[in-house]
DRENVEXFI-209417 format. One record per atom (N, C-alpha, C): atom name; residue in one letter; x, y, z. Coordinates in nm, 2 decimals, decimal comma. Example, Ala and Ser with C-alpha at 12.3 -4.5 7.8 and 13.67 -1.06 7.14 Angstrom:
! DRENVEXFI-209417
REC atom res      X      Y      Z
REC    N   a   1,32  -0,57   0,78
REC   CA   a   1,23  -0,45   0,78
REC    C   a   1,32  -0,33   0,78
REC    N   s   1,28  -0,22   0,71
REC   CA   s   1,37  -0,11   0,71
REC    C   s   1,29   0,00   0,79
This chain:
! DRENVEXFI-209417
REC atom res      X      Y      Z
REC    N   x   0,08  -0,12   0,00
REC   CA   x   0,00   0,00   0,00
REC    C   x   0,09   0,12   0,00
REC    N   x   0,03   0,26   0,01
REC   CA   x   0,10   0,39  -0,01
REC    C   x   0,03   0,49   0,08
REC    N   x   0,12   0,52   0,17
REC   CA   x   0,01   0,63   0,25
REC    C   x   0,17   0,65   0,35
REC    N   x   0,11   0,76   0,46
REC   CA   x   0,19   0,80   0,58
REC    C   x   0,19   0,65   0,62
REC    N   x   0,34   0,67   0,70
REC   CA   x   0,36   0,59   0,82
REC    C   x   0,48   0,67   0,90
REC    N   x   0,47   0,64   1,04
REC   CA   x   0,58   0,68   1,13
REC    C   x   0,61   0,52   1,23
REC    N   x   0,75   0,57   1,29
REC   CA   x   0,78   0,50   1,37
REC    C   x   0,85   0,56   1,47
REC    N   x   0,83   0,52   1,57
REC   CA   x   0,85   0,58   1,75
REC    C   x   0,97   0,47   1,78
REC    N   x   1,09   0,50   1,79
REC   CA   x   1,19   0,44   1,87
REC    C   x   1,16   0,41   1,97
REC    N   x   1,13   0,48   2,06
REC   CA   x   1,13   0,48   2,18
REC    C   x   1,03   0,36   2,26
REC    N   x   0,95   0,30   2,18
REC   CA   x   0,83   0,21   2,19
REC    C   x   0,86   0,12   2,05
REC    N   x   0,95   0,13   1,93
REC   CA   x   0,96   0,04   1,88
REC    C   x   0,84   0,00   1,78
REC    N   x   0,76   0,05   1,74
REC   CA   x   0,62   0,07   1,69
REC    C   x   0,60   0,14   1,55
REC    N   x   0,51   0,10   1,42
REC   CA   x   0,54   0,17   1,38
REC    C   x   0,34   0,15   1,34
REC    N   x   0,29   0,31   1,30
REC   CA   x   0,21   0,33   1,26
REC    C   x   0,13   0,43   1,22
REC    N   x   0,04   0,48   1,15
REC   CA   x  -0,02   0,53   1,07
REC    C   x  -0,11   0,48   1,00
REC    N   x  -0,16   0,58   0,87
REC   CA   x  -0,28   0,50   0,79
REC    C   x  -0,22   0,43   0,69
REC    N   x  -0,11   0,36   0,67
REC   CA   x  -0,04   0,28   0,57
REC    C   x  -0,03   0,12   0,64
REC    N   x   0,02   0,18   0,79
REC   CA   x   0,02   0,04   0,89
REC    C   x  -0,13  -0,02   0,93
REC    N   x  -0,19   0,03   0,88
REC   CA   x  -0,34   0,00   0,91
REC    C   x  -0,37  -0,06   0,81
REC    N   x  -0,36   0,01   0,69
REC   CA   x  -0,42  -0,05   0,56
REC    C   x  -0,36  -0,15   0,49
REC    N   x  -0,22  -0,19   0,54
REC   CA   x  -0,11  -0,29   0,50
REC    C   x  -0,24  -0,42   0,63
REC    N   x  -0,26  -0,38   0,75
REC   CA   x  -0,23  -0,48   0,85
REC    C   x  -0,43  -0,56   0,79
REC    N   x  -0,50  -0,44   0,73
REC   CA   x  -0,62  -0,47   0,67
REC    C   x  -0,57  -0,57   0,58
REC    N   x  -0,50  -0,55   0,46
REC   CA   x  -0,52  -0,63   0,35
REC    C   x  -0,42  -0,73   0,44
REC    N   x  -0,36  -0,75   0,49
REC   CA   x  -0,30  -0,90   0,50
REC    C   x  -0,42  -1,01   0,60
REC    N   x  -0,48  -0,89   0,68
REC   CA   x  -0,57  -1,02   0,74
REC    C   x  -0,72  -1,02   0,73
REC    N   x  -0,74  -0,96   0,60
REC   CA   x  -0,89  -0,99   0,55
REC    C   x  -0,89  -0,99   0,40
REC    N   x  -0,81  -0,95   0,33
REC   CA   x  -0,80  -0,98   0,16
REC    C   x  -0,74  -1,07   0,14
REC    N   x  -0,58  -1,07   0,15
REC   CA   x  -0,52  -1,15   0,07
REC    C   x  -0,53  -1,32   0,12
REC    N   x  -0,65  -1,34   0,22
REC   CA   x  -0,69  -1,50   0,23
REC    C   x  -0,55  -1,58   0,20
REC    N   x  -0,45  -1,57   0,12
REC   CA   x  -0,35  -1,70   0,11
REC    C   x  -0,23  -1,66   0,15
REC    N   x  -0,10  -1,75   0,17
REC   CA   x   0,01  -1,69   0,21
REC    C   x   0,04  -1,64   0,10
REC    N   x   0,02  -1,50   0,05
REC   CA   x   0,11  -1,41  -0,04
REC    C   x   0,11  -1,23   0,03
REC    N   x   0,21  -1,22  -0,01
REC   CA   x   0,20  -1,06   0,00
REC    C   x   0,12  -0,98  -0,12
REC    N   x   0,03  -0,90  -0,12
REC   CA   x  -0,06  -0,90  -0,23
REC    C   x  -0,06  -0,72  -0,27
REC    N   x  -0,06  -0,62  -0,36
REC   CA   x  -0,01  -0,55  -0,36
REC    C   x  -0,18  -0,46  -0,35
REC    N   x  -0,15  -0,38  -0,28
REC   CA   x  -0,30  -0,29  -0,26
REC    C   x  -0,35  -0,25  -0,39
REC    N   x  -0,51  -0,30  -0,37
REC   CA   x  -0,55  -0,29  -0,53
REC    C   x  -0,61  -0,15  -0,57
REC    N   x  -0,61  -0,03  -0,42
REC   CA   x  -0,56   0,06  -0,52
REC    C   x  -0,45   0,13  -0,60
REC    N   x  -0,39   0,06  -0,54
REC   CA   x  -0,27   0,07  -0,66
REC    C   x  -0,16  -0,03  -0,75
REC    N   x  -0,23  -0,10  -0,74
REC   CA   x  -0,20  -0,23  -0,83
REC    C   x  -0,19  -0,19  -0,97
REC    N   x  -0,30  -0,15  -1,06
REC   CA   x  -0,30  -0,09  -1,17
REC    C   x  -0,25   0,01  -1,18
REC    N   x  -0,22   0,13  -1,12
REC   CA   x  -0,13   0,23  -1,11
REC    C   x   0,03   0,17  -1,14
REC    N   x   0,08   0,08  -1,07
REC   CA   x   0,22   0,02  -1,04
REC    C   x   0,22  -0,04  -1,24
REC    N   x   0,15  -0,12  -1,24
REC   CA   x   0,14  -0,17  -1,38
REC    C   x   0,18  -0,08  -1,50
REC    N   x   0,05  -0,01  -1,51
REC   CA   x   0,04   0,10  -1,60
REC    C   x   0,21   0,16  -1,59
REC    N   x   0,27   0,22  -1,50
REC   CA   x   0,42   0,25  -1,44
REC    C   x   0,50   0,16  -1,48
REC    N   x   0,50   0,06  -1,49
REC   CA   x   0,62  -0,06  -1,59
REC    C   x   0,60  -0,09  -1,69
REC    N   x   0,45  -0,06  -1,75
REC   CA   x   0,48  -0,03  -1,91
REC    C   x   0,50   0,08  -1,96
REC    N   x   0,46   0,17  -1,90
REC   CA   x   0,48   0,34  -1,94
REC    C   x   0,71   0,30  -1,96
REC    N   x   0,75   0,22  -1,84
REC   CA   x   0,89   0,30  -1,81
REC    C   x   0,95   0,17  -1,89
REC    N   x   0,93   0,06  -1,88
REC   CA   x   0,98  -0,09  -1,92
REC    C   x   0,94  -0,15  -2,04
REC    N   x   0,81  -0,13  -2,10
REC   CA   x   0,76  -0,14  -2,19
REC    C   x   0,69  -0,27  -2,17
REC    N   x   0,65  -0,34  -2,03
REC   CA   x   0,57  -0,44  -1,97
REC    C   x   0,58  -0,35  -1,85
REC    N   x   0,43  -0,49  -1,79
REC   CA   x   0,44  -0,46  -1,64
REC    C   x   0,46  -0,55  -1,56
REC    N   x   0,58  -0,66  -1,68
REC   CA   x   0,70  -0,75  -1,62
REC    C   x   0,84  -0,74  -1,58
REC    N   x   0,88  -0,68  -1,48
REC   CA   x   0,99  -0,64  -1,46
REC    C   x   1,07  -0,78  -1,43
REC    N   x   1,23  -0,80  -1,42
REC   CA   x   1,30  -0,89  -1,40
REC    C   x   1,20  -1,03  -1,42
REC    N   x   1,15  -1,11  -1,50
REC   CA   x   1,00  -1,16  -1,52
REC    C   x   0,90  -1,15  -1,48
REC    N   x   0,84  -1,21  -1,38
REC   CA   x   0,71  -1,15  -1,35
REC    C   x   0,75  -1,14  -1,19
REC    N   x   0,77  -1,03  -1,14
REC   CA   x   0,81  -1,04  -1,00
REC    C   x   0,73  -0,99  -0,92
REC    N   x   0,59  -0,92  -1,02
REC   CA   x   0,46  -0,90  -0,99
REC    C   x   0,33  -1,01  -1,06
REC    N   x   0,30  -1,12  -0,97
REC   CA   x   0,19  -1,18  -1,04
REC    C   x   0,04  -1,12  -1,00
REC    N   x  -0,07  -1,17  -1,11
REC   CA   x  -0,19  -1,16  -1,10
REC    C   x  -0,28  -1,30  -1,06
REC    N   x  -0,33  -1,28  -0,95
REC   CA   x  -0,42  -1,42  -0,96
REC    C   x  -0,50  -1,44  -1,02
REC    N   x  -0,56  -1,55  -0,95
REC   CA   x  -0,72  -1,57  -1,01
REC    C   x  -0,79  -1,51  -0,92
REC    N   x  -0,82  -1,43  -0,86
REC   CA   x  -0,88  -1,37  -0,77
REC    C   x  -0,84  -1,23  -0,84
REC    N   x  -0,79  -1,20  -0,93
REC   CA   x  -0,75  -1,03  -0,94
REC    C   x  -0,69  -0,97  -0,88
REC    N   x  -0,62  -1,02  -0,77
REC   CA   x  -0,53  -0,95  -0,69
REC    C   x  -0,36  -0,95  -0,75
REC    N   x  -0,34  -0,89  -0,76
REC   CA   x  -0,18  -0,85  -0,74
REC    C   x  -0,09  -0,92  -0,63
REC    N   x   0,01  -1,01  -0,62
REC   CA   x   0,10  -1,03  -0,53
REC    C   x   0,23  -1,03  -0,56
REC    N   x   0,32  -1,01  -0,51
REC   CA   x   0,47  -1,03  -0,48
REC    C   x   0,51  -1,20  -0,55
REC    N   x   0,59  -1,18  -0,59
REC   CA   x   0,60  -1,37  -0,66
REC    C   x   0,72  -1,40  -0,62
REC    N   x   0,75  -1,42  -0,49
REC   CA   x   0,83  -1,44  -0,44
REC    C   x   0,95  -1,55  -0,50
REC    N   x   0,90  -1,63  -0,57
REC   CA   x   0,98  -1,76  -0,59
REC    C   x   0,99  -1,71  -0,77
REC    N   x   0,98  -1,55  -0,82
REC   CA   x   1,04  -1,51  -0,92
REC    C   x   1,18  -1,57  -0,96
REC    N   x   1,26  -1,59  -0,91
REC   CA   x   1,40  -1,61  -0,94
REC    C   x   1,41  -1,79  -0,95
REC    N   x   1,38  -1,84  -0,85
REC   CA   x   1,32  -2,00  -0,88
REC    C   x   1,29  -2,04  -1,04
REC    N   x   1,17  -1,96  -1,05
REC   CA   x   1,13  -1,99  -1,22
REC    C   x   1,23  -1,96  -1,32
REC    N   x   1,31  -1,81  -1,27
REC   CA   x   1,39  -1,81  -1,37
REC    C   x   1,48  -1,86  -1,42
REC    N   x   1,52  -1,99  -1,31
REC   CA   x   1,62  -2,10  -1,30
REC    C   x   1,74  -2,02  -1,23
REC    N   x   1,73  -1,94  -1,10
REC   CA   x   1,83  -1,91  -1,04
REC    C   x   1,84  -2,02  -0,92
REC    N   x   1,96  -2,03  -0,84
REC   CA   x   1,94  -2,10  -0,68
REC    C   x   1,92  -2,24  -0,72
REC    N   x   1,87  -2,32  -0,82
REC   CA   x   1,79  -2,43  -0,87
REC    C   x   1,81  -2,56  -0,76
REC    N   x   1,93  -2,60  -0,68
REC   CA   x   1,97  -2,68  -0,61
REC    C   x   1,86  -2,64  -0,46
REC    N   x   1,94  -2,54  -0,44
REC   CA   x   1,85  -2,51  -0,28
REC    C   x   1,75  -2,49  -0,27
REC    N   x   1,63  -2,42  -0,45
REC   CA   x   1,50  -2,39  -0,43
REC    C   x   1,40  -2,57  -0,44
REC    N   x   1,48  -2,68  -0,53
REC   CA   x   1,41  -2,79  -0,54
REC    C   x   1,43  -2,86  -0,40
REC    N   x   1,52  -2,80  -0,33
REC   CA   x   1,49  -2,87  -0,16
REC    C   x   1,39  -2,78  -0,11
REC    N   x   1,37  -2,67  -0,15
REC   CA   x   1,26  -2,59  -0,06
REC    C   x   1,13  -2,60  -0,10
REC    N   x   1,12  -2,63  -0,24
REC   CA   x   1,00  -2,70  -0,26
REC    C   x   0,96  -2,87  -0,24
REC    N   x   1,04  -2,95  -0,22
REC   CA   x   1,01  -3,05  -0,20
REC    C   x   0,97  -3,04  -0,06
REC    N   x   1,01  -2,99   0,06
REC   CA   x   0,98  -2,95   0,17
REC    C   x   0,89  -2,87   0,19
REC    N   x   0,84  -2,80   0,09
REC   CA   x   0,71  -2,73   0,14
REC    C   x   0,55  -2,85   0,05
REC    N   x   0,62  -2,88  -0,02
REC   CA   x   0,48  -2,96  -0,08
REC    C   x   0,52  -3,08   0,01
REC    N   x   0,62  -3,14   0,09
REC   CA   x   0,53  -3,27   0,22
REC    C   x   0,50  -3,20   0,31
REC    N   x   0,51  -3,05   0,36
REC   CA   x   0,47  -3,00   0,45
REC    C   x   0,28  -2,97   0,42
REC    N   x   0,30  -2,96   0,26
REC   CA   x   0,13  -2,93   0,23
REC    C   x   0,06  -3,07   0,23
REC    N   x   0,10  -3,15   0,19
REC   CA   x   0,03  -3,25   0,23
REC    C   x   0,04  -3,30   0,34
REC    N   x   0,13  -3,31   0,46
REC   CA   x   0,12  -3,33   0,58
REC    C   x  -0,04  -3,23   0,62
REC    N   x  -0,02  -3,14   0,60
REC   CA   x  -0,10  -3,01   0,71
REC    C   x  -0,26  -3,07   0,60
REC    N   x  -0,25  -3,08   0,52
REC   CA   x  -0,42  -3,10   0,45
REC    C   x  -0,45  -3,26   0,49
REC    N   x  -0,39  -3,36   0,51
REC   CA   x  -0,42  -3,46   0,60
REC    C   x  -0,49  -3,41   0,77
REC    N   x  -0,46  -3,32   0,79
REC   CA   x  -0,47  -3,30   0,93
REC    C   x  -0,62  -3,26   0,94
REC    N   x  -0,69  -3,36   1,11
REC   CA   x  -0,81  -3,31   1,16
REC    C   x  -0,80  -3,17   1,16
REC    N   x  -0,92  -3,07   1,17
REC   CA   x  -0,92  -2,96   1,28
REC    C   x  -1,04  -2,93   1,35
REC    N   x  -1,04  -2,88   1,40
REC   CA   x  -1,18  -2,83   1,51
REC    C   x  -1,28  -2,81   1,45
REC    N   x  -1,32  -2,69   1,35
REC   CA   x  -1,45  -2,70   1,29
REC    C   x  -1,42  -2,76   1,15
REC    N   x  -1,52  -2,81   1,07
REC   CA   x  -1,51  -2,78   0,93
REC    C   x  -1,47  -2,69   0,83
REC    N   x  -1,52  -2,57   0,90
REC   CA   x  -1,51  -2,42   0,89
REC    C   x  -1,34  -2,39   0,83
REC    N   x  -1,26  -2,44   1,01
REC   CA   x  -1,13  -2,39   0,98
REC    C   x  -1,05  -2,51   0,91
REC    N   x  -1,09  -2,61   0,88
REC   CA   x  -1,02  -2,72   0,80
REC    C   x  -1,04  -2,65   0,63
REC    N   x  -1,14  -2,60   0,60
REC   CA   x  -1,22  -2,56   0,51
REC    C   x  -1,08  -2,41   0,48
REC    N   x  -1,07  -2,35   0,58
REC   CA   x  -0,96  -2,23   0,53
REC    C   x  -0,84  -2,26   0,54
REC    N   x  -0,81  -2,31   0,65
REC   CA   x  -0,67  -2,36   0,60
REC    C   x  -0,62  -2,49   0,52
REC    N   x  -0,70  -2,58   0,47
REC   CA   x  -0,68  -2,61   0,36
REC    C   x  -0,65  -2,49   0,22
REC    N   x  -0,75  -2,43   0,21
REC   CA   x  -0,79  -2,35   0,09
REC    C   x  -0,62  -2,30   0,09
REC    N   x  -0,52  -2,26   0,19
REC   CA   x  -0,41  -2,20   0,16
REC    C   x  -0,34  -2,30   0,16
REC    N   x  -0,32  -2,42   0,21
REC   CA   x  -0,22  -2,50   0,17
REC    C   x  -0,23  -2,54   0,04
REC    N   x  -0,37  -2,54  -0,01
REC   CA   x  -0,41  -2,59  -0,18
REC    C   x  -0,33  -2,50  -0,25
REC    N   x  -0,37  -2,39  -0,18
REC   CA   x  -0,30  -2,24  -0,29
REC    C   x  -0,13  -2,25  -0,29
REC    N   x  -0,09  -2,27  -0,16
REC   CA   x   0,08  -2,26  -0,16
REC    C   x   0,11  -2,37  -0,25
REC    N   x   0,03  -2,46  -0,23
REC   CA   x   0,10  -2,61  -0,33
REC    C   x   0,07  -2,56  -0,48
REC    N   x  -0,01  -2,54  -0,51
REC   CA   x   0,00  -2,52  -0,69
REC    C   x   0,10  -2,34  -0,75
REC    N   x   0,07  -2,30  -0,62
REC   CA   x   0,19  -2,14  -0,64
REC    C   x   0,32  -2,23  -0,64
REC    N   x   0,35  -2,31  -0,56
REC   CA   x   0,45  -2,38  -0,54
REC    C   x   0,52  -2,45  -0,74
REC    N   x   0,45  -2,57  -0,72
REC   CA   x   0,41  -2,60  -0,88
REC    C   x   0,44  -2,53  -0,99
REC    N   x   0,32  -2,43  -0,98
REC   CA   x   0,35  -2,30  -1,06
REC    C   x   0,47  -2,24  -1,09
REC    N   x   0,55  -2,25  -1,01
REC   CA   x   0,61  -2,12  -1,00
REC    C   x   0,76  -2,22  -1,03
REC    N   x   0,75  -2,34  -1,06
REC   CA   x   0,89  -2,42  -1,13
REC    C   x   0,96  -2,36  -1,26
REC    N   x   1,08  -2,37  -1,27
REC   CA   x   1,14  -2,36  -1,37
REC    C   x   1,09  -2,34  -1,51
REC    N   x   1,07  -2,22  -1,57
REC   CA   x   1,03  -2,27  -1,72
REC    C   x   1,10  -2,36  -1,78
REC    N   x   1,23  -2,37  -1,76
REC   CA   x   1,31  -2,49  -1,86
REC    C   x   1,34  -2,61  -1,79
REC    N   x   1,26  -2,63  -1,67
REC   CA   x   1,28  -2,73  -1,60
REC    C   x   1,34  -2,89  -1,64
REC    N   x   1,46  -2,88  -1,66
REC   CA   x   1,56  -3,02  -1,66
REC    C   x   1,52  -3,15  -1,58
REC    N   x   1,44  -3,12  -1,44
REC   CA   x   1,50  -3,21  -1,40
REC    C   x   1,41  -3,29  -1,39
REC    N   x   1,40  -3,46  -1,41
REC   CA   x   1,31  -3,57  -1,43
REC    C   x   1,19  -3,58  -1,27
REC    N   x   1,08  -3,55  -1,29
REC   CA   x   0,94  -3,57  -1,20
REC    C   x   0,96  -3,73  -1,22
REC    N   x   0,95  -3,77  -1,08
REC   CA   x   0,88  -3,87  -1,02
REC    C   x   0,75  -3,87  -0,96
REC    N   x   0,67  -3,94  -1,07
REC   CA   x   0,53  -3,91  -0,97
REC    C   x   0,44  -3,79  -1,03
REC    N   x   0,32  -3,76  -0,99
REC   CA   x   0,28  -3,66  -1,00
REC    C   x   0,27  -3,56  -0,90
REC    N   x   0,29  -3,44  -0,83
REC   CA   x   0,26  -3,37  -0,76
REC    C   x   0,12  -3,33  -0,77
REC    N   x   0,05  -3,32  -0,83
REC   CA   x  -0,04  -3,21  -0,82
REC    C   x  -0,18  -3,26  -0,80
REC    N   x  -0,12  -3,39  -0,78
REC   CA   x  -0,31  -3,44  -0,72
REC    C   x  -0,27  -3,51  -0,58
C-alpha cells in the first residue's frame, strides 16, 4: 500500500494509515500466504512498468496476477527463472510434504479445515506453478493431485 507511516523508537512501533491499511489487507484480503499489492494501486504500479519498461514485467514477473485479481509479490520469481535451482528444489520439496502433511490433518470445525486447507491448496499449486520454465529435472510421480 501507499500512505503516511511513522515510527516511534522509543516504543519500537510503527504506525499510521499505511500500517493500518497494510495490516487490513494481509488479514482480510489477501486469504492465502502471499504478500498482495494494494488494489488501489495495483494498476497504477502496472500501467508504471509499461509506461517506463515497456511491460508490467519487470525482472519476469516479480509482480503476479491471480485468479482472484489481486496482485501479489512472486516471491519464488527467481526460482522460475532458473536461479538457486539446487537449494529452491529442496525448498519446494519441503514445502509440498509439509502441504500434504497439514491438508491430512483433523481440525476443530469444518469451517477452519475448510480455510486452511484452501491455503495450503493455494501454496501447493503457487508452489508448482512457479517451477522452472526450462525445467531439466526428471518428476517422479505426480505432484499435483
Amino acid at each position: 500500500t501507499f500512505d503516511d507511516i511513522y515510527y516511534d523508537p522509543d516504543h519500537n512501533i510503527w504506525f499510521g494509515p499505511a500500517m493500518n491499511r497494510a495490516y487490513y489487507l494481509e488479514s482480510k484480503v489477501a486469504k492465502y500466504p502471499r504478500v498482495i499489492i494494494d488494489p488501489r494501486f495495483a494498476d497504477k504500479l502496472a500501467e508504471y512498468n509499461n509506461k517506463k519498461y515497456g511491460s508490467w514485467e519487470i525482472n519476469g514477473s516479480i509482480l503476479k496476477k491471480d485468479e482472484d485479481g489481486l496482485y501479489y509479490i512472486h516471491y519464488l520469481n527467481s526460482y522460475q527463472l532458473g536461479f538457486n535451482r539446487i537449494e529452491n528444489l529442496d525448498l519446494e520439496d519441503n514445502v509440498l510434504s509439509l502441504c500434504r502433511a497439514e491438508l491430512l490433518k483433523n481440525r476443530v470445525t469444518p469451517e477452519l479445515r475448510k480455510s486452511i486447507n484452501e491455503k495450503y491448496e493455494w501454496l501447493k499449486k503457487y508452489i508448482l506453478d512457479s517451477r522452472p520454465y526450462d525445467d531439466l529435472f526428471i518428476e517422479f510421480g505426480n505432484e499435483s493431485n
